[in-house]
C-alpha positions as CSV (number, residue, x, y, z in Angstrom):
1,X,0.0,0.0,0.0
2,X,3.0,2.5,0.5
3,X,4.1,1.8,-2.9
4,X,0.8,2.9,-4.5
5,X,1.0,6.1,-2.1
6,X,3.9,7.0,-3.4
7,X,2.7,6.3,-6.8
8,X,0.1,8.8,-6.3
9,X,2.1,11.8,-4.8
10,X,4.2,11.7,-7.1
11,X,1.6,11.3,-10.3
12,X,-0.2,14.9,-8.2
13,X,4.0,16.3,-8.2
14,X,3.5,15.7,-12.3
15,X,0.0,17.4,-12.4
16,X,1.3,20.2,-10.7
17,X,2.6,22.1,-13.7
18,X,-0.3,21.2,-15.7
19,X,-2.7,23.1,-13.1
20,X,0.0,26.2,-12.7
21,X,-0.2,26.2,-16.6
22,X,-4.3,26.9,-16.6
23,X,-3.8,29.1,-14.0
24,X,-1.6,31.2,-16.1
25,X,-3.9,30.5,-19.3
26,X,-6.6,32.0,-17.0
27,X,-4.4,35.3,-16.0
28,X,-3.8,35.7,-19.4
29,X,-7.4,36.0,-20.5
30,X,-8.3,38.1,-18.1
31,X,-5.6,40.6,-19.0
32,X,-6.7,40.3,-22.8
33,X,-10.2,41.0,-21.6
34,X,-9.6,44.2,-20.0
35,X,-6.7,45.3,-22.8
36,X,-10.2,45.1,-25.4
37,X,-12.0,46.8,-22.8
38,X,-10.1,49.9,-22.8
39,X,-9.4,49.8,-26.7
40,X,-13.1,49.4,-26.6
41,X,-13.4,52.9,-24.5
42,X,-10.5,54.5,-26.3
43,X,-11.5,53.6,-29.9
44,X,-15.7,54.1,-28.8
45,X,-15.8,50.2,-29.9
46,X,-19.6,48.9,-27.8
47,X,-18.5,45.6,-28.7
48,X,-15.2,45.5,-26.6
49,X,-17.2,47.5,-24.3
50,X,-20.0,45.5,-23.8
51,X,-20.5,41.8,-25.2
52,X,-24.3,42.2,-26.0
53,X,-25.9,45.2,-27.1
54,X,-28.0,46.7,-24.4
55,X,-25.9,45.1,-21.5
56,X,-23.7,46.9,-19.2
57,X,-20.3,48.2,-20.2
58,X,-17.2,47.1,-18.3
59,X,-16.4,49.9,-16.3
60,X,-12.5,50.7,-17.0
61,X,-11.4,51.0,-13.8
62,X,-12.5,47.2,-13.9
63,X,-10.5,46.7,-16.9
64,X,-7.1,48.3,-15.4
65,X,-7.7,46.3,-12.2
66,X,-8.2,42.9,-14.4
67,X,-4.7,43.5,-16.3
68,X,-3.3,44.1,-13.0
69,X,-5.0,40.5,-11.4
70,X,-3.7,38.8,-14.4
71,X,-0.3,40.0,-14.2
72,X,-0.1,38.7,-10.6
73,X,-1.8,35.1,-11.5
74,X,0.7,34.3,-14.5
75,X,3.7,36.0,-12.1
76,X,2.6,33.2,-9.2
77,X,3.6,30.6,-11.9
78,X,6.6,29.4,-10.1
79,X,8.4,28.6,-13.3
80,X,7.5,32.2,-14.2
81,X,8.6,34.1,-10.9
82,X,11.8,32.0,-11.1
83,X,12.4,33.8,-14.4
84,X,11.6,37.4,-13.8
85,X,14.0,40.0,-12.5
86,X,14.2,41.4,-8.4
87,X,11.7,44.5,-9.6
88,X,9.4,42.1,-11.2
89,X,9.3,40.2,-8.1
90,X,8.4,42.7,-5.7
91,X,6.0,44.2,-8.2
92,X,3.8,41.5,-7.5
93,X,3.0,42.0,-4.6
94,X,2.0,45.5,-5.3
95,X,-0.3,44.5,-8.1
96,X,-2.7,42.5,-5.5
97,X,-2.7,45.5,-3.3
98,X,-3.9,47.6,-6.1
99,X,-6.5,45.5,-6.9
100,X,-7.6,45.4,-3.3
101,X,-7.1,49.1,-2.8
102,X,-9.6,49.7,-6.2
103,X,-12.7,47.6,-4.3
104,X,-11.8,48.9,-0.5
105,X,-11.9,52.5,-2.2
106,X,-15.6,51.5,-3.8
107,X,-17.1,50.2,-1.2
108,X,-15.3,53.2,1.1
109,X,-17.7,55.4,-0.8
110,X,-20.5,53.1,-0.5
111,X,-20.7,53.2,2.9
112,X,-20.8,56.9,3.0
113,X,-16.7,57.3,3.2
114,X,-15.0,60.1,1.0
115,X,-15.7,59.0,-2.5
116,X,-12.0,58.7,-4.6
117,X,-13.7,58.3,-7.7
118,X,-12.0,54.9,-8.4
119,X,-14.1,54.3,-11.0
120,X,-13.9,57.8,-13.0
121,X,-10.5,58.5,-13.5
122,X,-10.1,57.0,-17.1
123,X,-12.9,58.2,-19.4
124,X,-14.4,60.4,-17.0
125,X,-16.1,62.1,-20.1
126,X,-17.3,58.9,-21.8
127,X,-19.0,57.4,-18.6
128,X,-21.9,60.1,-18.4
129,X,-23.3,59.2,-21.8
130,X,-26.9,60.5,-20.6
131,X,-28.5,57.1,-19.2
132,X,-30.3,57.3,-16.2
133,X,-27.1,55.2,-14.1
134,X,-24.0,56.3,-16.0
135,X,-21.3,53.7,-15.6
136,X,-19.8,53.4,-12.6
137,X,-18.0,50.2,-10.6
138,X,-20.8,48.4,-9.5
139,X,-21.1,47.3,-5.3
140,X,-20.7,43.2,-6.1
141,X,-17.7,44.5,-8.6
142,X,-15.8,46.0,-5.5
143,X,-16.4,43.5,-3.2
144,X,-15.3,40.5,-5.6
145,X,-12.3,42.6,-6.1
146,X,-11.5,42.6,-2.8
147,X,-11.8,39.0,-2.5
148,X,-9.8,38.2,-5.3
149,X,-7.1,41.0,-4.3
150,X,-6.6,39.3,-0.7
151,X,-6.5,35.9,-2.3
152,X,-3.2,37.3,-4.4
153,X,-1.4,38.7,-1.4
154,X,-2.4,35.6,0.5
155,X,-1.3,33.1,-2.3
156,X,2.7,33.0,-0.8
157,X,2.5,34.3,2.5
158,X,4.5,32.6,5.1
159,X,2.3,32.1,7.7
160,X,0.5,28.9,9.2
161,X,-3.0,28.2,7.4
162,X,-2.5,31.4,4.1
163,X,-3.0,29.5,1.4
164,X,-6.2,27.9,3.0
165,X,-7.5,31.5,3.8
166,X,-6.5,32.5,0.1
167,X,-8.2,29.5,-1.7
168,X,-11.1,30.2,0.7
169,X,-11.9,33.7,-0.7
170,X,-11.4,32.8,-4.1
171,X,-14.1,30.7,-3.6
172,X,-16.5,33.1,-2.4
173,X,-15.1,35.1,-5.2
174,X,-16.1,32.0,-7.7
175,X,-19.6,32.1,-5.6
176,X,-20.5,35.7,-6.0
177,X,-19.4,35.4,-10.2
178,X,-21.1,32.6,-10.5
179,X,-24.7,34.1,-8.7
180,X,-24.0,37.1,-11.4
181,X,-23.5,34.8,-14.3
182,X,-26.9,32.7,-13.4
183,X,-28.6,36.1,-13.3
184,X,-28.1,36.6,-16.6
185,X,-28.8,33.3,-17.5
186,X,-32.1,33.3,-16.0
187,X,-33.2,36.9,-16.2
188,X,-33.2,37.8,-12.7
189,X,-31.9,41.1,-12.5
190,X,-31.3,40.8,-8.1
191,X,-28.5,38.1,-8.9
192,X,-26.6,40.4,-10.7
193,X,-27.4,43.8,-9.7
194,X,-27.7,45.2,-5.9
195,X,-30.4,48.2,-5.6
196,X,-30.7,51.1,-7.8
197,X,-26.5,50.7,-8.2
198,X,-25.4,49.9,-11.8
199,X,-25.1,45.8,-12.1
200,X,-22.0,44.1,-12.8
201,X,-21.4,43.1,-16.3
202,X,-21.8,40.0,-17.9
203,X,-17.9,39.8,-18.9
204,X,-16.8,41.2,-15.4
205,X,-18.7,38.4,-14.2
206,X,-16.9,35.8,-16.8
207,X,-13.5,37.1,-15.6
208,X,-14.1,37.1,-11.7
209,X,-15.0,33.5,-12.6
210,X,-11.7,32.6,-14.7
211,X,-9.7,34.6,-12.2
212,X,-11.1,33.1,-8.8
213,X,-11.0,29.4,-10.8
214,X,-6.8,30.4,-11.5
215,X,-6.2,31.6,-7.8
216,X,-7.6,27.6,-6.8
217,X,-5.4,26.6,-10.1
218,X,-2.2,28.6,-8.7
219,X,-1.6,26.0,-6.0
220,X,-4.1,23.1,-6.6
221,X,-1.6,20.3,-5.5
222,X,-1.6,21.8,-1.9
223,X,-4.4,23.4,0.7
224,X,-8.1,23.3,0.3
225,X,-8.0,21.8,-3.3
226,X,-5.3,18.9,-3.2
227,X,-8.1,16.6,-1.8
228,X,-10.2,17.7,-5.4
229,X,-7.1,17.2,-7.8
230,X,-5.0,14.1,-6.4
231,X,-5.3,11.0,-7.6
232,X,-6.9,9.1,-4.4
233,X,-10.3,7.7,-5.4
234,X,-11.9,10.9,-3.4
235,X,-9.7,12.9,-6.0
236,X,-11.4,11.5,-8.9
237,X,-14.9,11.1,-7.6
238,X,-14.7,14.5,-6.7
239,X,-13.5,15.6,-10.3
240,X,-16.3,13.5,-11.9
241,X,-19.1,14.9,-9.6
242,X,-18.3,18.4,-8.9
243,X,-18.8,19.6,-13.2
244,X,-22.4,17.9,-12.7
245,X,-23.3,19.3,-9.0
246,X,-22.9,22.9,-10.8
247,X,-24.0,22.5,-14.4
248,X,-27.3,19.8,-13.4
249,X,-29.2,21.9,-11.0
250,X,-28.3,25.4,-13.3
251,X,-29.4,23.9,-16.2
252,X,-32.9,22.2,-14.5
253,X,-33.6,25.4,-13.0
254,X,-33.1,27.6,-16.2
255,X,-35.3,25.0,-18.2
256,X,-37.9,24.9,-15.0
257,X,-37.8,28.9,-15.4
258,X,-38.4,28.8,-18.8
259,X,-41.5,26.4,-18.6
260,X,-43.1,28.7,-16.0
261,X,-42.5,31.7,-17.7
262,X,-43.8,29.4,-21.1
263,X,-47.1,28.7,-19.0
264,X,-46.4,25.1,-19.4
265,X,-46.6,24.4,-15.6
266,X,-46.5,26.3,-12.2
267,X,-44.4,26.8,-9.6
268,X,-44.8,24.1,-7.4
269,X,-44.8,21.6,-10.5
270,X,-41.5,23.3,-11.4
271,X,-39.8,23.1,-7.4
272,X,-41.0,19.3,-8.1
273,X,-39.5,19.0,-11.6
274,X,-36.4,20.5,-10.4
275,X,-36.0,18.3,-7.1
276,X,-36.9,14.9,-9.4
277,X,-34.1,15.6,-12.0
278,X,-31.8,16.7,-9.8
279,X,-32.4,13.6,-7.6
280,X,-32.2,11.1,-11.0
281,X,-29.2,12.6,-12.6
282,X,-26.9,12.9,-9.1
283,X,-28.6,9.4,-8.4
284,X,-27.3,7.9,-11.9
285,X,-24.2,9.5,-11.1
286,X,-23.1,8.3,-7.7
287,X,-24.5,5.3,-9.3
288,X,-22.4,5.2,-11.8
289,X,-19.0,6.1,-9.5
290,X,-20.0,3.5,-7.1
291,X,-19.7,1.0,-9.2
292,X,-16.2,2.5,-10.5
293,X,-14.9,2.4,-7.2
294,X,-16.7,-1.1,-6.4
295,X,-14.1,-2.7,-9.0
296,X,-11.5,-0.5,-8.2
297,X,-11.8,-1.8,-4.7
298,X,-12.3,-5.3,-5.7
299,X,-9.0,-4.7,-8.2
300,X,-7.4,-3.1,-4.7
301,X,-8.1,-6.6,-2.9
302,X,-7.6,-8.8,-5.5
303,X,-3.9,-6.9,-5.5
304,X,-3.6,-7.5,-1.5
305,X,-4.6,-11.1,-1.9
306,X,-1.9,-11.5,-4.7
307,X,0.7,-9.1,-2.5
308,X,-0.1,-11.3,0.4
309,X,0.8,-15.0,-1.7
310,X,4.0,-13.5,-3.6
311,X,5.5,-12.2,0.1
312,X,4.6,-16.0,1.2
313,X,6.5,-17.6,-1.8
314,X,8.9,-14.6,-1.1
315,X,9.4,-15.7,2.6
316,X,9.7,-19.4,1.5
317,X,12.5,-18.0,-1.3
318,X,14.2,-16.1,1.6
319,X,14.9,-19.1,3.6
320,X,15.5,-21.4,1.1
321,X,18.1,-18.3,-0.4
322,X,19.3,-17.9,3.6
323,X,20.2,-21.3,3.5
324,X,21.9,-21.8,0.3
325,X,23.5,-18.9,1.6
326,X,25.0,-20.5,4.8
327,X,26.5,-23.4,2.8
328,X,28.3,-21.0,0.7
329,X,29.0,-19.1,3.2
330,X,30.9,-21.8,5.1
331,X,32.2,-23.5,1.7
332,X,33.8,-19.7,1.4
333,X,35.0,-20.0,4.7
334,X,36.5,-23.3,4.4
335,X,37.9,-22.3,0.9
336,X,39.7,-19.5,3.1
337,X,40.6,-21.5,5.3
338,X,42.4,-24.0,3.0
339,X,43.4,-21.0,0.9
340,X,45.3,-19.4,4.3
341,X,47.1,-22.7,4.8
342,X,48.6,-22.5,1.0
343,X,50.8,-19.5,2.5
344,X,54.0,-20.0,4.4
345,X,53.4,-21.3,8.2
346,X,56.7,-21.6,8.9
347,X,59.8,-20.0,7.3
348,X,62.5,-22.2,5.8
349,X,66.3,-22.0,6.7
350,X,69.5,-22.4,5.0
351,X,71.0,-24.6,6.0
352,X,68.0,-26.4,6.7
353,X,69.0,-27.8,10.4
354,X,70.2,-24.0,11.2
355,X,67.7,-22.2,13.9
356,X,65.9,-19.0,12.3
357,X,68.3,-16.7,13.3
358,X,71.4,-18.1,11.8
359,X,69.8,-19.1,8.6
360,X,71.7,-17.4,5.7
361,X,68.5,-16.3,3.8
362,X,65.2,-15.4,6.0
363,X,62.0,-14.3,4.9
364,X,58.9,-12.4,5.8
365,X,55.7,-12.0,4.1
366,X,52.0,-10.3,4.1
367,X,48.8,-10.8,2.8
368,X,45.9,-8.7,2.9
369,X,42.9,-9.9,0.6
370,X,40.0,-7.3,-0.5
371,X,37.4,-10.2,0.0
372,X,36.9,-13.7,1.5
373,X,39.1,-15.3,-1.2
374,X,41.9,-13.5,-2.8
375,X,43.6,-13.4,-6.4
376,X,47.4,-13.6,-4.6
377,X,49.7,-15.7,-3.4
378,X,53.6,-15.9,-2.8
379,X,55.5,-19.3,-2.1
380,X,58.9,-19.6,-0.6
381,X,60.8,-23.2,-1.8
382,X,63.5,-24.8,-0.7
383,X,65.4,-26.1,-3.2
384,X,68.7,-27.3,-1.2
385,X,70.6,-26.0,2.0
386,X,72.0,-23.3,0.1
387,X,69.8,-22.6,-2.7
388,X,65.7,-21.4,-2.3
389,X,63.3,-19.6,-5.1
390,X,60.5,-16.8,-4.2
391,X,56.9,-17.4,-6.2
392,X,54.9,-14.1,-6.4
393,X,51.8,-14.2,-8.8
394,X,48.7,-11.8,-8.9
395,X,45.5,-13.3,-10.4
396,X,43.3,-10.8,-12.7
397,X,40.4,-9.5,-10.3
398,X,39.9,-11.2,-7.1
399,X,36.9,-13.6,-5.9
400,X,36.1,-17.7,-6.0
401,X,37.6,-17.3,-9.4
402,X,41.0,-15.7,-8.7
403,X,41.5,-17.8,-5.5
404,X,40.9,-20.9,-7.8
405,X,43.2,-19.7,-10.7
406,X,45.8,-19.2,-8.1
407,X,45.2,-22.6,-6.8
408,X,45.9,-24.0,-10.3
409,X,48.9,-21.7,-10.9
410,X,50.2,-22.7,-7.4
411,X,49.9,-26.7,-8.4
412,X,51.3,-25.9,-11.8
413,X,54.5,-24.6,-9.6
414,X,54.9,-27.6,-7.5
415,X,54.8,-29.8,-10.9
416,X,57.4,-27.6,-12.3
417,X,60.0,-28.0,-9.6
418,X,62.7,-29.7,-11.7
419,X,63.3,-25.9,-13.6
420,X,63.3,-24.2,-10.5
421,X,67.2,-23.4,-10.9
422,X,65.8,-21.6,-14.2
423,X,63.4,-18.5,-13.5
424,X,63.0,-18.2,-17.0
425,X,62.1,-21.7,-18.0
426,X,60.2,-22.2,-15.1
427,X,57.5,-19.5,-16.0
428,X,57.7,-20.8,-19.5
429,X,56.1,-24.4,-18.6
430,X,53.9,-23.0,-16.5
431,X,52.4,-20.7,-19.3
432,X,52.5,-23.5,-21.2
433,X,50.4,-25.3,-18.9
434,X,47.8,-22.5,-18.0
435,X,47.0,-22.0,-21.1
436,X,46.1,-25.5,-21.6
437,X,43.9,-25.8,-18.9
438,X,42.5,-22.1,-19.3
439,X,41.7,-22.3,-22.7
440,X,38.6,-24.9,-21.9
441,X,37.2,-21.4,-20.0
442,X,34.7,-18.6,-21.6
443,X,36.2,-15.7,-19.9
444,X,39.9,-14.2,-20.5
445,X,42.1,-14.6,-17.3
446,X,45.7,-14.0,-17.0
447,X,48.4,-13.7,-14.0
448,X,51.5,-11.9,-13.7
449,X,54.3,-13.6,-11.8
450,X,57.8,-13.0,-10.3
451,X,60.3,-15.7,-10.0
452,X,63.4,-15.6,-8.0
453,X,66.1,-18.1,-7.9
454,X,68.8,-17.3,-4.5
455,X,71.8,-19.3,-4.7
456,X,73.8,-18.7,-1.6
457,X,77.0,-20.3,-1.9
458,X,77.4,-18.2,-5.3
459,X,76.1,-15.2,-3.8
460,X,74.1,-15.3,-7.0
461,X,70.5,-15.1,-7.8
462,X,68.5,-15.3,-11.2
463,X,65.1,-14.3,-11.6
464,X,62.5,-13.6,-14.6
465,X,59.4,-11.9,-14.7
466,X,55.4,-12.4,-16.2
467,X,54.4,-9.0,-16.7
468,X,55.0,-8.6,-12.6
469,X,56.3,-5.5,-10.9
470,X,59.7,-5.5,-10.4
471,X,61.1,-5.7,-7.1
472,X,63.3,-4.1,-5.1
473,X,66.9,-4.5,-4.0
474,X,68.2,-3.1,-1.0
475,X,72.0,-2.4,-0.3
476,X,71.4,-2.1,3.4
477,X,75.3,-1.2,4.0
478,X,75.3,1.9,2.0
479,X,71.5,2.8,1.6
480,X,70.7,2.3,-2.0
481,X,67.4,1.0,-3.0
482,X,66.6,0.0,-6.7
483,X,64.5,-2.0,-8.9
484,X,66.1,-5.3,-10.0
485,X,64.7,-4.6,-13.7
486,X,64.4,-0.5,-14.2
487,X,61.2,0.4,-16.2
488,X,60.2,-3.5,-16.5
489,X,63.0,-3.9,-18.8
490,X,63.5,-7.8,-19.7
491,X,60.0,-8.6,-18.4
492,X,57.9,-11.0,-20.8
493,X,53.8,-10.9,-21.1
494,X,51.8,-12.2,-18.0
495,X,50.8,-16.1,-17.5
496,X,47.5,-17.0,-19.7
497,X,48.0,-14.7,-22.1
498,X,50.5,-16.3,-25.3
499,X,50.9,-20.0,-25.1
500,X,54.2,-19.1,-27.3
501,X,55.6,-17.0,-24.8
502,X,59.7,-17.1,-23.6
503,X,60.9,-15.4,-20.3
504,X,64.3,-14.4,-20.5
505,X,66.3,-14.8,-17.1
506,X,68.3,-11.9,-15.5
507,X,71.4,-12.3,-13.4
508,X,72.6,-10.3,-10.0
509,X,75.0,-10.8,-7.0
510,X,74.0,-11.4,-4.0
511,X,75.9,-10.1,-1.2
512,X,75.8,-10.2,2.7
513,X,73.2,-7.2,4.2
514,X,71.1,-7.4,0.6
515,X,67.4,-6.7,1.6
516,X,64.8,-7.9,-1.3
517,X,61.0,-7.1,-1.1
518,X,58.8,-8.5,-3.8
519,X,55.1,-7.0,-4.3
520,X,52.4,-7.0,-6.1
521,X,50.6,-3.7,-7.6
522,X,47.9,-3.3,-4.9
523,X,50.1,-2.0,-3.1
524,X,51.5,0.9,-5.3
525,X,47.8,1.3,-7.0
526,X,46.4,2.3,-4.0
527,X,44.9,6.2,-4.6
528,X,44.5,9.4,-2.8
529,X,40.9,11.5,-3.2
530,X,42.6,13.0,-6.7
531,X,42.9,10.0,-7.7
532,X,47.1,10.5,-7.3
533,X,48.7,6.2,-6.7
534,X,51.1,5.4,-4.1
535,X,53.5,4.7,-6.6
536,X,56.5,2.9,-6.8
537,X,58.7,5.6,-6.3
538,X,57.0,6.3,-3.0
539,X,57.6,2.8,-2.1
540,X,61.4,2.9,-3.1
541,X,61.6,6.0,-1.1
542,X,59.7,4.5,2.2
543,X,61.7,1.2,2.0
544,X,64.7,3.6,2.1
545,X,64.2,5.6,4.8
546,X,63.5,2.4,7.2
547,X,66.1,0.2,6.2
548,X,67.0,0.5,9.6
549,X,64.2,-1.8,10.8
550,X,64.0,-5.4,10.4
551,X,62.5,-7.0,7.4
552,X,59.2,-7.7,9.2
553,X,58.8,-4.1,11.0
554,X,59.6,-2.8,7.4
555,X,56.5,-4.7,5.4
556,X,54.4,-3.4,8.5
557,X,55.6,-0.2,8.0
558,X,54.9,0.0,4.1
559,X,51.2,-1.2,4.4
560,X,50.5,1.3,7.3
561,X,52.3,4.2,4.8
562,X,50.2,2.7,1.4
563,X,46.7,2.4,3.5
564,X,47.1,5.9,5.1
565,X,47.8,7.2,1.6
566,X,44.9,6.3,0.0
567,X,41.6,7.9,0.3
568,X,39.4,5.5,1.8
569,X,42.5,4.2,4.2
570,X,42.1,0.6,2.7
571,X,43.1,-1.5,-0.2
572,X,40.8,-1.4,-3.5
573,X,42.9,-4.6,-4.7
574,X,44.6,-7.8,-2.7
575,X,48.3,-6.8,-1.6
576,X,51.0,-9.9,-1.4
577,X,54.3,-8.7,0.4
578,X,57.6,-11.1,0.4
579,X,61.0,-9.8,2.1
580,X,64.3,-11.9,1.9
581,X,67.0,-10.5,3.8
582,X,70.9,-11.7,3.0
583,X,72.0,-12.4,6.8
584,X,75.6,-11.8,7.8
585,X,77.4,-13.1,11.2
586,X,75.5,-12.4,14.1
587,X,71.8,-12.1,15.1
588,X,69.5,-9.4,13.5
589,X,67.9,-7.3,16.3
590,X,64.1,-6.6,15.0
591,X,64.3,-3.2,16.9
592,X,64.5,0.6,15.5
């Protein structure tokens, strides 16, 4: 039911323009009316003065005072006002006070007040044509002008309960045009006229009416007249009743005048007439919308009934989904778990029966995923007591599917043990071999890798690269930090990509004190709020300035100085960190 609420504001929101466009329609025609008005006076035109020959002539103090409404009823248009300049603006205001001023001035006089002759200043010569009442502003004229001027200055005032007050009198403004208008209609010269004053004119009467219905128009969607125009089932019986509750009994009682005045029947036959039609036609009607809303309402609660079954199936489907989701929930856990034991538990030494601290190679390592499962891994092998090779890879994306490429490119590794001595040719069969296996697969995936071989009785190491970042050496004895291949020079494609690909291998000494850390990019990718990356040479410069530190204080440090440089402090992509430090007599003291 909230849904269809909404459905309904916001289908009145979209019939808001529509009504501030009559409005403005409605201004527009009243300002035409009185421009032919006083062309009518000006030119001595009786048909822009008066609409029928023999009926009263607009007055054209009523015809200034109608440009002046109209103005103000198109300048309420909000897509107008939004439009005009700062003097517009405040103009409007002024323009409903005028109008108010012209009928409080009128009926001043009236009521035995000074008279300001309102109502002569244009013309004055024209309006004494020799009748017995020369034309003057007639008492139901001044008072509907002083409805319909409160009604303007009302429209947009900011106080509690205006626009009620405003929509209010332009009702009684609507009333008191539409008792005129019936006058004429029926003859009855006391609807339209007051006394021995001059009556209002037909086409003042016509303009009060368009004017009062624009004021209602101006602001339709809110106040007295949002029940009439929303789209609630009141809304629309409203809209189909109200048309008939005012042109049904008019009509009956103009064609029950007629027949009485025709001598076809008498009054009380007529007062009998007009109750029986009127009780047929507004029976027929409400009729008629009763059994609208009867299937609407039966639609409505065929809708709950169906509502009520699809959130039952929806229920079932949420605990069948809930459960489905605990088993892969806990298959993603175990997946994790299994996928956390892959990594290195326990460092290896060289020689292989020497403790931790007087191993000649030692190693450190991190791992901080983005998800459950992650897309990279890093494996430390030892090949001998004085030889041992560093795996790095990063998977494409990360997710189920990266953690199971890096499973296969992990088992590829351990099958490919017998080239371990040769970076290069150990990345070339395992190309070979994850292409194989990945080209059975729909969607493109692809790895880049790091190999390094460490042989320390040589104090050599060769290593070769798939399309990986290149690490960094560190010269801890004299400070200098550099990448082992400058701008990725020597580095062949990433893993998945060319089953043709070779991957040459690179050569370097290896001396006591050397410090190496292998990455992979999310480290370096990480980004600051302009969108500025970490970088490598930020990374080169922090590894630098803590050589100082022992290898496992130092990756600590480099995450903490990545993840505080980027914008949300946390890693958009998995980050794999490997540190093998060349140890020299004596034990390394992990302090600053």
């Amino acid at each position: 039911m909230s849904v269809q609420m909404d459905e309904r504001e916001r289908d009145a929101l979209d019939a808001s323009p529509r009504l501030a466009g009559a409005s403005t329609a409605l201004g527009a025609l009243a300002i035409l009316v009185g421009v032919a008005v006083l062309l009518g006076w000006i030119l001595d035109i009786e048909a822009l003065k008066r609409i029928v020959p023999g009926l009263v002539a607009m007055n054209p103090a009523t015809a200034c005072a109608f440009i002046c409404a109209g103005t103000a009823l198109i300048g309420a248009n909000r897509r107008i006002y939004q439009r005009l300049s700062p003097f517009a603006r405040r103009a409007l205001p002024v323009l409903a006070a005028v109008i108010l001023l012209v009928g409080l001035l009128k009926i001043i006089m009236l009521c035995g007040g000074p008279d300001a002759r309102v109502d002569q200043w244009l013309f004055n010569s024209k309006l004494d044509d020799g009748s017995a009442l020369p034309n003057r502003m007639a008492p139901n004229t001044a008072l509907t002008f002083c409805l319909l001027g409160s009604a303007l200055l009302l429209l947009d005032a900011r106080f509690r309960h205006a626009l009620w007050a405003a929509q209010i009198l332009a009702l009684v403004a609507m009333l008191s045009s539409l008792l005129a208008l019936l006058g004429y209609a029926y003859g009855i010269h006391s609807l339209y006229g007051i006394g021995h004053f001059i009556p209002m004119a037909l086409h003042t009467a016509l303009v009060f009416f368009c004017l009062a219905t624009g004021i209602l128009l101006a602001r339709g969607e809110r106040g007295l007249m949002a029940p009439l125009t929303s789209y609630t089932a009141g809304g629309t019986t409203a809209r189909r009743l109200l048309p008939s509750a005012v042109a049904v009994p008019a009509l009956v009682g103009w064609l029950g005048l007629q027949g009485q005045r025709a001598g076809l029947f008498d009054y009380e036959f007529g007062i009998a007439l007009f109750a029986v039609v009127n009780i047929a036609v507004f029976g027929a009607l409400i009729w008629w919308n009763a059994g609208v809303l009867h299937r609407l309402d039966k639609a409505r609660q065929k809708a709950i009934l169906q509502m009520r079954e699809t959130a039952g199936e929806l229920a079932v489907s949420h605990e069948t989904l809930a459960k489905k989701n605990a088993h892969m929930e806990a298959d993603l856990d175990l997946a994790r778990e299994i996928q956390q034991a892959f990594l290195p538990q326990q460092y290896i030494t060289l020689p292989r029966a020497s403790t931790p601290a007087d191993s000649a190679l030692r190693f450190h390592h991190r791992y901080e995923p983005t998800t459950a499962l992650g897309g990279d891994f890093s494996d430390i092998l030892i090949l001998s007591d004085t030889q041992a090779g560093i795996f790095i890879c990063d998977v494409m994306g990360h997710g189920v599917r990266s953690a199971l490429v890096t499973a296969i490119v992990r088992g590829l590794a351990e099958e490919t043990l017998n080239l371990a001595s040769e970076p290069g040719q150990f990345l070339t069969a395992i190309n070979k071999s994850l292409i194989t296996i990945l080209e059975r697969t729909r969607a493109p995936l692809f790895a880049s890798a790091f190999y390094l071989y460490a042989d320390v009785t040589q104090g050599r190491m060769r290593y070769a690269s798939a399309g990986h970042p290149s690490p960094f050496l560190a010269r801890c004895d004299s400070g200098e930090v550099r990448p082992l291949l400058p701008d990725d020079s020597g580095s062949g494609p990433a893993l998945g990509v060319f089953a043709d690909s070779h991957y040459p291998t690179h050569e370097s000494a290896l001396t006591e004190r050397d410090l190496l850390v292998l990455y992979t990019d999310g480290l370096t990718e990480a980004a600051d709020s302009d969108g500025e990356e970490y970088g490598e040479e930020r990374l080169s410069e922090d590894i630098a300035a803590r050589l100082h530190l022992a290898p496992a204080l130092l990756l600590d440090e480099l995450l903490n100085r990545a993840r505080a440089f980027s914008v949300a402090g946390q890693f958009e992509d998995d980050v794999c960190l490997v540190a093998m430090e060349v140890a020299r007599s004596g034990r390394l003291i992990e302090t600053r």
